[in-house]
N, CA, C and O atoms as a GROMACS GRO file, in nm:
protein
  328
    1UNK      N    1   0.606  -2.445  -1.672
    1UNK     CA    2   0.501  -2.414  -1.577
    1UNK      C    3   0.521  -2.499  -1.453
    1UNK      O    4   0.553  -2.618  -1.461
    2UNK      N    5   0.504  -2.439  -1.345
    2UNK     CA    6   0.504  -2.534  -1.217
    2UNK      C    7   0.361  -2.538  -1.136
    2UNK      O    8   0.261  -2.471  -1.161
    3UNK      N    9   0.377  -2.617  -1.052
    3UNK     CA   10   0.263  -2.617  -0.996
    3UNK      C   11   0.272  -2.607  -0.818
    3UNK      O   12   0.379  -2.633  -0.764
    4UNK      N   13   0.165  -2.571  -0.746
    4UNK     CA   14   0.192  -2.596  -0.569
    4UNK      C   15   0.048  -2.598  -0.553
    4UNK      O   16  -0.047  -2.580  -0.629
    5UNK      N   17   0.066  -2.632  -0.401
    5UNK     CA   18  -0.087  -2.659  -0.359
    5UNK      C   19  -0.125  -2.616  -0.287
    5UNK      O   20  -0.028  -2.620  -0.210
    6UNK      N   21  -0.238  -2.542  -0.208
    6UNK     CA   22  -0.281  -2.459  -0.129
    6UNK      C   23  -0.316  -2.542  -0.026
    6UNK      O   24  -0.396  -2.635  -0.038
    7UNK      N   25  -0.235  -2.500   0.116
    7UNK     CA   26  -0.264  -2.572   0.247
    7UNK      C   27  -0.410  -2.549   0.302
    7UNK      O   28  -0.504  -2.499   0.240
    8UNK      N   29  -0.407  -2.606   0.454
    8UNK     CA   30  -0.545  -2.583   0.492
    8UNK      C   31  -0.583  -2.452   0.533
    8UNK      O   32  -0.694  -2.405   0.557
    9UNK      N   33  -0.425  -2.384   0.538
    9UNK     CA   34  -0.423  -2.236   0.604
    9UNK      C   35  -0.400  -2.127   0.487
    9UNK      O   36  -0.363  -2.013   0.514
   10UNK      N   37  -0.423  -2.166   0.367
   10UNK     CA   38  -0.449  -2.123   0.253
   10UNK      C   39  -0.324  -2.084   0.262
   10UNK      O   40  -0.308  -1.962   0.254
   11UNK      N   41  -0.243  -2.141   0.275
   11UNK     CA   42  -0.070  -2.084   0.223
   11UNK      C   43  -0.030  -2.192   0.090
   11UNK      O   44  -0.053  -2.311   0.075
   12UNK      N   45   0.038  -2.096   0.005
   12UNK     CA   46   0.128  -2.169  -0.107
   12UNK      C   47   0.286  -2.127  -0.025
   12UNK      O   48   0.315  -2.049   0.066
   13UNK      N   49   0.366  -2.224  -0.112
   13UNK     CA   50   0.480  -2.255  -0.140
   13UNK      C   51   0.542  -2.196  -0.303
   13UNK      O   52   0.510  -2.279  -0.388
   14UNK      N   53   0.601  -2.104  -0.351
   14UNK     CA   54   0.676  -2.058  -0.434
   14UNK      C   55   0.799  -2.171  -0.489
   14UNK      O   56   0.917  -2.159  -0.456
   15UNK      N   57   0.745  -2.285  -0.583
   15UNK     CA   58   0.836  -2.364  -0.640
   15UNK      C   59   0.962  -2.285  -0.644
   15UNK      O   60   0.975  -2.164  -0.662
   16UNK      N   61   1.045  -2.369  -0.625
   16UNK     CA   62   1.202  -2.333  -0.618
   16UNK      C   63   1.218  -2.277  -0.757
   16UNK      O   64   1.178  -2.160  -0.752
   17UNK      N   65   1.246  -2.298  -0.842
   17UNK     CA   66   1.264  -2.291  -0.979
   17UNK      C   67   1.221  -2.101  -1.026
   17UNK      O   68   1.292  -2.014  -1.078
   18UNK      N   69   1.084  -2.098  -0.982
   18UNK     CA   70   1.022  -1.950  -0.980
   18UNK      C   71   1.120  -1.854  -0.856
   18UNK      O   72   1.177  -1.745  -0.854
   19UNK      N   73   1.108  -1.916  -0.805
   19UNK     CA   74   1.210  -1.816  -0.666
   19UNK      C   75   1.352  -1.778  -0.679
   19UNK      O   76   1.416  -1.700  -0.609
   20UNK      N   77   1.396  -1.858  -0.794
   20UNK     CA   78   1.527  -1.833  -0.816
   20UNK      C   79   1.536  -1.773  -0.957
   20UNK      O   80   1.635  -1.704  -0.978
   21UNK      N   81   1.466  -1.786  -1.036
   21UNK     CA   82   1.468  -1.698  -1.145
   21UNK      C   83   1.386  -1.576  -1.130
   21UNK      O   84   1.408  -1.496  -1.221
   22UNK      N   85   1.289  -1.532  -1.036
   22UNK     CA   86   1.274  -1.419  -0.992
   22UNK      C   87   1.332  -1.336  -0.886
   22UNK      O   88   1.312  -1.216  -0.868
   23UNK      N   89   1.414  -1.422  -0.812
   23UNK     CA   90   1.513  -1.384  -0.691
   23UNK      C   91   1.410  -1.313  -0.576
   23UNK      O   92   1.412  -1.190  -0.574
   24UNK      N   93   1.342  -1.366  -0.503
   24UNK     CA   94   1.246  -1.384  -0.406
   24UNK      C   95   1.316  -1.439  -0.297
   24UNK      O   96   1.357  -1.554  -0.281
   25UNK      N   97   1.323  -1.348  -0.230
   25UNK     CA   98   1.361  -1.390  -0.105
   25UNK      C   99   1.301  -1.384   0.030
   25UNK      O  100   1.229  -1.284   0.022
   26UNK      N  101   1.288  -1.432   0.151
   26UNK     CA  102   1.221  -1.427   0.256
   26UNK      C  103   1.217  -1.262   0.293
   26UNK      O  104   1.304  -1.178   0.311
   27UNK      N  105   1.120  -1.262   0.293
   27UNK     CA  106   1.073  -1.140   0.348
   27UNK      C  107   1.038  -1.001   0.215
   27UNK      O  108   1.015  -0.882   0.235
   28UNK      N  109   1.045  -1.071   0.091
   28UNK     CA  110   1.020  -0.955  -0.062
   28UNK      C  111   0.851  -0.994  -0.026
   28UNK      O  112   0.800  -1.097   0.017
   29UNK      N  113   0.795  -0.861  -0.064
   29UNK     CA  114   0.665  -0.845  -0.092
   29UNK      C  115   0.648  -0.904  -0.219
   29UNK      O  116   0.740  -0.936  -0.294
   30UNK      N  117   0.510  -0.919  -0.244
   30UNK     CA  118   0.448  -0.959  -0.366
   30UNK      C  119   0.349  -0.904  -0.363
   30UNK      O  120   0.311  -0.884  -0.247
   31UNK      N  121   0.259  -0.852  -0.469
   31UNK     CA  122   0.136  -0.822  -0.533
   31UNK      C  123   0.062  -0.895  -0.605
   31UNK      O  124   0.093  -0.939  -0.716
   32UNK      N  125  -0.037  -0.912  -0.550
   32UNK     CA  126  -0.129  -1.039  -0.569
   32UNK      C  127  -0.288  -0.944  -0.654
   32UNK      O  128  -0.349  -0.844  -0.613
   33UNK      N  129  -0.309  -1.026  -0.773
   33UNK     CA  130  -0.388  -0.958  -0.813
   33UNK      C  131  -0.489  -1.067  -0.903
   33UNK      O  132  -0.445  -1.174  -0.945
   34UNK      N  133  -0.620  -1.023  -0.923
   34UNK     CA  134  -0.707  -1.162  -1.017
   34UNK      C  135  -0.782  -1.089  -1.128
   34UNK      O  136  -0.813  -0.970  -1.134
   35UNK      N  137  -0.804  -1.189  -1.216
   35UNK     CA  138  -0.937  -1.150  -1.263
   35UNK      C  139  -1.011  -1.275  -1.359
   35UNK      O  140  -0.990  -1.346  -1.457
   36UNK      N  141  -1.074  -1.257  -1.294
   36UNK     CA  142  -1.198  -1.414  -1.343
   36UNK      C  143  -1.070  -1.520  -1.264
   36UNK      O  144  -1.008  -1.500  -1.159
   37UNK      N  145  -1.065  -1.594  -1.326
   37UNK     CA  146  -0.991  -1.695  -1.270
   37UNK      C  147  -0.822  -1.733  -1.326
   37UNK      O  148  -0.763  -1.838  -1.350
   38UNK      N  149  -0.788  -1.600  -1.329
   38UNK     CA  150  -0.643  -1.570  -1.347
   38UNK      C  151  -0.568  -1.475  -1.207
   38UNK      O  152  -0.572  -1.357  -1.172
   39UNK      N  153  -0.519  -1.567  -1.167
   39UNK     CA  154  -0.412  -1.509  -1.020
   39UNK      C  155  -0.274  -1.494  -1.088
   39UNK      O  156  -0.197  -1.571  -1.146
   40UNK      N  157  -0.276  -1.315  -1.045
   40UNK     CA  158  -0.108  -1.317  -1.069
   40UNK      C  159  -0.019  -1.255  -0.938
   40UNK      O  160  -0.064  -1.190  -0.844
   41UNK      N  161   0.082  -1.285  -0.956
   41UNK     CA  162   0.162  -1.266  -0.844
   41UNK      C  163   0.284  -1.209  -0.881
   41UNK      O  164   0.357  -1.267  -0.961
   42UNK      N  165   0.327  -1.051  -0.811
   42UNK     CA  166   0.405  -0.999  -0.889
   42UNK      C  167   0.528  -0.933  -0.801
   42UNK      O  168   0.479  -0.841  -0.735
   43UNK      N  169   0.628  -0.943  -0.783
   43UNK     CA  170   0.755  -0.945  -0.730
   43UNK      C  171   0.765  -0.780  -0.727
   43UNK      O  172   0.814  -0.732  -0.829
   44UNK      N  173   0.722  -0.677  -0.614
   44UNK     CA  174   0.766  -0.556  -0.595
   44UNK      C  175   0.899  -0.543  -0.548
   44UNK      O  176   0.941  -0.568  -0.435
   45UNK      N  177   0.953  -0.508  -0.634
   45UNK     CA  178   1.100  -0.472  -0.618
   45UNK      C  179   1.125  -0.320  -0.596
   45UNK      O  180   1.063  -0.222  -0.639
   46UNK      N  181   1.210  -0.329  -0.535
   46UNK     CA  182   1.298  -0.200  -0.443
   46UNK      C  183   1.276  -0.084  -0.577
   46UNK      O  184   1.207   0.017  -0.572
   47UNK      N  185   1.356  -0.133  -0.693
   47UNK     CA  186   1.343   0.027  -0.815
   47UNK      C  187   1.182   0.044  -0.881
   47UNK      O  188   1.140   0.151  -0.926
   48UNK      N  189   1.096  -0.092  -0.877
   48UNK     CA  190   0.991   0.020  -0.919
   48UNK      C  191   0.941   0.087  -0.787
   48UNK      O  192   0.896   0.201  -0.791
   49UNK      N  193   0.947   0.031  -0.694
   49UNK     CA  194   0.883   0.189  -0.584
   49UNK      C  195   0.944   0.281  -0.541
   49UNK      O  196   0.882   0.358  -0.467
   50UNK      N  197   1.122   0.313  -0.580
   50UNK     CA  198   1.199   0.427  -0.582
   50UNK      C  199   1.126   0.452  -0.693
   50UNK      O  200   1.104   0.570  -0.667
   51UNK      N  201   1.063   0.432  -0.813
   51UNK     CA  202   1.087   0.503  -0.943
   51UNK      C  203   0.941   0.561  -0.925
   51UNK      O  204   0.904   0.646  -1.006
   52UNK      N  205   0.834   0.511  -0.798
   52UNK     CA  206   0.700   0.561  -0.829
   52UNK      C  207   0.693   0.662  -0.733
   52UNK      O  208   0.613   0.754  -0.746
   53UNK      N  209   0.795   0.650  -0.606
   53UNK     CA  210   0.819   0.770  -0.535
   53UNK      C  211   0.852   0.935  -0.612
   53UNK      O  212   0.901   0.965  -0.721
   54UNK      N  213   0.810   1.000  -0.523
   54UNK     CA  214   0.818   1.120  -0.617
   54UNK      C  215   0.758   1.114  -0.743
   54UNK      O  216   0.844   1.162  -0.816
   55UNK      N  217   0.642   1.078  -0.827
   55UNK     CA  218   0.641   1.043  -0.950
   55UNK      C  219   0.569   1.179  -0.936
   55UNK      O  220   0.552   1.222  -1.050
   56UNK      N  221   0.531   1.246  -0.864
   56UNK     CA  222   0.429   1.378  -0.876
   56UNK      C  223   0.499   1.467  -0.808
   56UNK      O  224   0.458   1.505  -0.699
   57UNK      N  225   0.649   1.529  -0.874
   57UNK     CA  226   0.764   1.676  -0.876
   57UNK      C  227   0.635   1.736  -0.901
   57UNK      O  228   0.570   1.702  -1.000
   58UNK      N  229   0.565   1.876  -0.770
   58UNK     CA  230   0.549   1.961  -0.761
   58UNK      C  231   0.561   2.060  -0.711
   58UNK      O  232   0.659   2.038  -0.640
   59UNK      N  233   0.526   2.176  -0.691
   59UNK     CA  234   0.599   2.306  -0.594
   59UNK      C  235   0.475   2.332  -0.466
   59UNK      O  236   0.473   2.408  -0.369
   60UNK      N  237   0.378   2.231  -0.517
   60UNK     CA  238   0.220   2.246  -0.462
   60UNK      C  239   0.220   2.150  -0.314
   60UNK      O  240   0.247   2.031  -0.327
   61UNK      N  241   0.199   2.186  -0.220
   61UNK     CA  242   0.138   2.063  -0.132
   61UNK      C  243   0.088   1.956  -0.190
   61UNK      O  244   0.067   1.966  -0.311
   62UNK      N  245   0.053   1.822  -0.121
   62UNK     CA  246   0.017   1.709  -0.177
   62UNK      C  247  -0.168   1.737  -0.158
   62UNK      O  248  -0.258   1.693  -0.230
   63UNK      N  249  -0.177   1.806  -0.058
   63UNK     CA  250  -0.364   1.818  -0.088
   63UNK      C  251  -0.367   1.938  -0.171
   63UNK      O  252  -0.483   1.929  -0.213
   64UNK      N  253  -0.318   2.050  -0.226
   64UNK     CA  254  -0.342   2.129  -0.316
   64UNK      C  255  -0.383   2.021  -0.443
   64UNK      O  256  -0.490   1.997  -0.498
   65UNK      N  257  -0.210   1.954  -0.466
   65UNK     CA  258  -0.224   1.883  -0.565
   65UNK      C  259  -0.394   1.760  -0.616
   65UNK      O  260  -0.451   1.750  -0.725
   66UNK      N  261  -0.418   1.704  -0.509
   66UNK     CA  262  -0.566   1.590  -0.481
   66UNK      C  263  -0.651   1.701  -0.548
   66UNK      O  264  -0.685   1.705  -0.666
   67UNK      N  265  -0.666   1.751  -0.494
   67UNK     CA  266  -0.793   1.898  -0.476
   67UNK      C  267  -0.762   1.949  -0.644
   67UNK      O  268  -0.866   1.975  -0.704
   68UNK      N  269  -0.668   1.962  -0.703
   68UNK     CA  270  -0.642   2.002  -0.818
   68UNK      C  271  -0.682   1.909  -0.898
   68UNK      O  272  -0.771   1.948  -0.974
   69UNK      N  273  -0.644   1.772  -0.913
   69UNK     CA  274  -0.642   1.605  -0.997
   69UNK      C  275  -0.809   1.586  -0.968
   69UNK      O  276  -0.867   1.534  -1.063
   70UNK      N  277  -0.879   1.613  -0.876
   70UNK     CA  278  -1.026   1.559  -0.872
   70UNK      C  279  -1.078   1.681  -0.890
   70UNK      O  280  -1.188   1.641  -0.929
   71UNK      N  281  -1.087   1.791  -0.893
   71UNK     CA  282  -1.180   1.945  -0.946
   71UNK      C  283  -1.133   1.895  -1.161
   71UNK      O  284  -1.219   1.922  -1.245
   72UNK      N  285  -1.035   1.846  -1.193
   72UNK     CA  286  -0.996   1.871  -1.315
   72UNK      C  287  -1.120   1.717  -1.366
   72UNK      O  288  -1.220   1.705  -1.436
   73UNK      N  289  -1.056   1.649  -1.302
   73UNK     CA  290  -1.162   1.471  -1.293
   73UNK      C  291  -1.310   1.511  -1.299
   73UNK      O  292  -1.382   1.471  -1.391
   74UNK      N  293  -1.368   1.612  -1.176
   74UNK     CA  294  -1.495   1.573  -1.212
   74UNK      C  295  -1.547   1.684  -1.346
   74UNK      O  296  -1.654   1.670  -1.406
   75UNK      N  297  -1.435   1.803  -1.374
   75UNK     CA  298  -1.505   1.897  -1.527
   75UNK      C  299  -1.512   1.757  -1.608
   75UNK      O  300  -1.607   1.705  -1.666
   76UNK      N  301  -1.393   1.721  -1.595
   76UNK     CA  302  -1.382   1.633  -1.744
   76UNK      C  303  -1.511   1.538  -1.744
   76UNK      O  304  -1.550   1.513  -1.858
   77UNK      N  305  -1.601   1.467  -1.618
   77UNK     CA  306  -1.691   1.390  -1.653
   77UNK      C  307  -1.831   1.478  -1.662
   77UNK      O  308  -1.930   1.426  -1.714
   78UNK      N  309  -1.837   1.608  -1.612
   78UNK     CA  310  -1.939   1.661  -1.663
   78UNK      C  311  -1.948   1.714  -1.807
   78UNK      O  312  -2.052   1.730  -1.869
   79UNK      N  313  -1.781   1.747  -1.864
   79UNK     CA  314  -1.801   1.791  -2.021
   79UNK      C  315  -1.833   1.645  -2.078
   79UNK      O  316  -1.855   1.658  -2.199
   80UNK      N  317  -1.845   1.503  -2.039
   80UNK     CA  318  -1.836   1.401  -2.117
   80UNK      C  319  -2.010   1.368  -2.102
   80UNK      O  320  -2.075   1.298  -2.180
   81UNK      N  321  -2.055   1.432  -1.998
   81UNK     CA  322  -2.213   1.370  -1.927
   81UNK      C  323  -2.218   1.265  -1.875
   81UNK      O  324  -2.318   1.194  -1.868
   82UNK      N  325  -2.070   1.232  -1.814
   82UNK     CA  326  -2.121   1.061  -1.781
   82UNK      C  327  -2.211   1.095  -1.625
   82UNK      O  328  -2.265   1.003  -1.563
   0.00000   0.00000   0.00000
């Protein structure tokens, strides 16, 4: 486990050790996410967002498709009654 400290400009520093076994380099995004008092920080790399591109192969426009995913969303919460 390592540790860093949050400046006055609320910036951290990425211990060396983490940056090189995740291979982080100047200028890689990260995804920053919490809950209760667990911060995680997560290294978006180049193949998972080729692999989430295109994840919806259809023959449909992309608002056919919306318009299709939320008409199906709201049957399903009226057959549930929520």
């Amino acid at each position: 486990m390592a540790t860093t400290i949050v400046t006055r400009n609320y910036q951290i520093t990425l211990p060396k050790e983490i940056r090189e076994v995740e291979d982080i380099q100047v200028g890689d995004k990260l995804f920053v996410s919490f809950n209760k008092d667990i911060i995680e920080l997560r290294k978006l790399s180049r193949e998972r967002l080729k692999a989430a591109f295109g994840a919806w192969k259809t023959t449909e426009d992309s608002v056919k498709t919306i318009r299709k995913l939320r008409d199906q969303s709201e049957q399903r919460t009226k057959r549930l009654g929520i």
